[in-house]
N, C-alpha and C positions, 0 to 999 in steps of 0.2 A: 944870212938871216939877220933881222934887226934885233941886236940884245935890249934896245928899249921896249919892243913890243912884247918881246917874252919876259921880262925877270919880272912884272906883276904877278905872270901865271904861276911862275916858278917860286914865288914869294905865298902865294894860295896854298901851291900844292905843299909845300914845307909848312905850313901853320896847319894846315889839316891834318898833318902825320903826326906833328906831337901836340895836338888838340887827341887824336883817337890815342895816342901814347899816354896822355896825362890822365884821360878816363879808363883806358884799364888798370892802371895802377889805382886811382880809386878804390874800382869795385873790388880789387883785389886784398885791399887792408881790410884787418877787423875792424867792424866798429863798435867804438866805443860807448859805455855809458855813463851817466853823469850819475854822481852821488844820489842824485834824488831819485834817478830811475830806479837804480838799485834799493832802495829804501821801501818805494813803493811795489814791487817786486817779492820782497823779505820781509816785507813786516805784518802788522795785524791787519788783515782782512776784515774790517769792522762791517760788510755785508756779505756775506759766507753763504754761496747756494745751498749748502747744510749745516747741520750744526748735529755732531755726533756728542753722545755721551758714555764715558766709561759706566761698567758698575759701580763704581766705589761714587762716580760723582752723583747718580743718581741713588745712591744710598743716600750721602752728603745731603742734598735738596730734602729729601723724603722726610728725612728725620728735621734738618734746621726749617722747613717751610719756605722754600725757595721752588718759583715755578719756572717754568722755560721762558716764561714772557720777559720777566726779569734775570735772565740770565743773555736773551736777546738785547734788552737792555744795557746791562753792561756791556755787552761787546759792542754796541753798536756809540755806547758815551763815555764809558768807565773810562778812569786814568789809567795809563800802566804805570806801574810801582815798578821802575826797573831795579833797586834793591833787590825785590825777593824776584824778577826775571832769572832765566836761563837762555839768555840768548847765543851763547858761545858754542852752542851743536849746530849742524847743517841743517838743510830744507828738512820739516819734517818732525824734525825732535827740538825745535826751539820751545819753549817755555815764556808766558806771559802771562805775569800776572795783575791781572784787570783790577782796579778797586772803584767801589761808588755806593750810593746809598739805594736801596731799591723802595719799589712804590709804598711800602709799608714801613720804609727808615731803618733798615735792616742796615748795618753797612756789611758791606760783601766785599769777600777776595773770591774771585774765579778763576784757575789756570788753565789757560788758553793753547792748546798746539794747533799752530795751523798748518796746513798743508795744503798746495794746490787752492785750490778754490772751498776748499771747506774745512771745518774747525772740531776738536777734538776739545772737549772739557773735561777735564782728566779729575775735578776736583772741586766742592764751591766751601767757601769758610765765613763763619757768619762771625766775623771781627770783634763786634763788642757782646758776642753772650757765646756760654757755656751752654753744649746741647749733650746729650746724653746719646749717642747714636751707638746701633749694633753692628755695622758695617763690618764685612768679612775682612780681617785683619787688624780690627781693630782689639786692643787688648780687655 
């Protein structure tokens, strides 16, 4: 046999065994994610298929005059104050608190849990006034 007419094949067939060797090793590591995915993944859903509300926060609105549109609002523009955040729990139990001015110049704190695709407002604080609310638990 001529070794010049075989070692091109024999050079194929050896590039194609660790071609298929180098992509299973691929698909077989984790992949990874970058800071940002994760960020966006974990952080505030500023457009939430729902937006649930505790008692205590719908006491909060009732009494300060906060309505849902302005609490849409905030979540969808407000800063987060990571000072008064609790982002140090897992999915779920993180804490965020949202601040901005609402369409009446109210300025508002809202704290935000999100979870999955929708958001839990646990609470809304009308920053520069004094409300007199009867919310259970309060003293």
């Amino acid at each position: 046999m001529n070794t010049k007419k075989v070692f091109p094949y024999l050079l194929l067939v050896v590039l194609a065994i660790v071609l298929l060797g180098l992509k299973k090793c691929n698909k077989s590591q984790p992949k990874t994610t970058t800071s940002t995915q994760v960020k966006e993944q974990r952080g505030l859903n500023r457009t939430p298929s729902q937006i649930n509300y505790s008692k205590h926060a719908r006491c909060r609105m009732d009494c300060r005059h906060i309505d849902e549109n302005e609490v849409k609002d905030m979540i969808a523009n407000g800063t987060i104050n990571y000072k008064k955040s609790d982002l140090q729990k897992d999915d779920c139990h993180r804490r965020y608190a949202v601040e901005g001015y609402s369409k009446d110049k109210q300025h508002l704190r809202i704290i935000v849990v999100p979870c999955a695709d929708e958001v839990t407002i646990v609470t809304c604080i009308d920053i520069g006034a004094e409300w007199k609310c009867h919310c259970e638990g309060d003293e």
